[in-house]
C-alpha positions as CSV (number, residue, x, y, z in Angstrom):
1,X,132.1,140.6,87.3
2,X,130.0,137.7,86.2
3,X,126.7,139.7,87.6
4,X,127.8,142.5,85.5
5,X,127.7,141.0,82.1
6,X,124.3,139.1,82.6
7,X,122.6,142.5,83.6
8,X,124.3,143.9,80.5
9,X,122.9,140.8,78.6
10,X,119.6,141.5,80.2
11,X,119.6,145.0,79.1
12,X,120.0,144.3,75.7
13,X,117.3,141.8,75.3
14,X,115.5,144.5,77.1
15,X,116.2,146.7,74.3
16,X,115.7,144.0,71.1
17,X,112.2,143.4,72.4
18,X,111.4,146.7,73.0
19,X,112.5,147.4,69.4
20,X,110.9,145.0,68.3
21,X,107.0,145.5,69.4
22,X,107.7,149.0,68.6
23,X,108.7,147.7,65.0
24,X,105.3,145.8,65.2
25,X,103.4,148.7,65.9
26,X,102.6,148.3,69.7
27,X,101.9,151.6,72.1
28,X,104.2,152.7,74.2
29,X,102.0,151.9,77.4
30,X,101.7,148.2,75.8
31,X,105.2,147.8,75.7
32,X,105.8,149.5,79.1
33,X,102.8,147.2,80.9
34,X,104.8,143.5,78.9
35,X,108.5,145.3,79.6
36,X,107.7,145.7,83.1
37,X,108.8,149.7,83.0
38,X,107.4,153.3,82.9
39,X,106.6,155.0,79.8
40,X,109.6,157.1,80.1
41,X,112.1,154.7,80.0
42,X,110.4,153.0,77.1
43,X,110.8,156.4,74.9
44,X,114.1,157.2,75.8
45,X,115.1,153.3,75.2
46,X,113.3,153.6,71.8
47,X,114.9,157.0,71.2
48,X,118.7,156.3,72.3
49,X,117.8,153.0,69.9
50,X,117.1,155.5,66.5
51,X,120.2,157.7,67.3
52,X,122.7,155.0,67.8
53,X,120.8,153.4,64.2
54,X,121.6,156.7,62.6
């Protein structure tokens, strides 16, 4: 269980920086090349981010 909640905590911190370099105006392939991920999941992370925001 423990493993669980610290790739959940992961996850999110994942998400908060993603956020928040796209907040600062970074590319998509920047933040995919520093986040370690494709371009893909960096889109649908920002885009899940706005709807749940809405």
């Amino acid at each position: 269980m423990s493993q669980k909640i610290k790739e959940t905590g992961i996850e999110i911190g994942k998400r908060e920086m993603i956020m928040k370099m796209c907040d600062k105006g970074y590319t998509i392939a920047q933040i995919a090349n520093v986040a370690g991920m494709d371009e893909k999941q960096i889109e649908d992370t920002i885009k899940n981010a706005e709807l749940l925001s809405v």
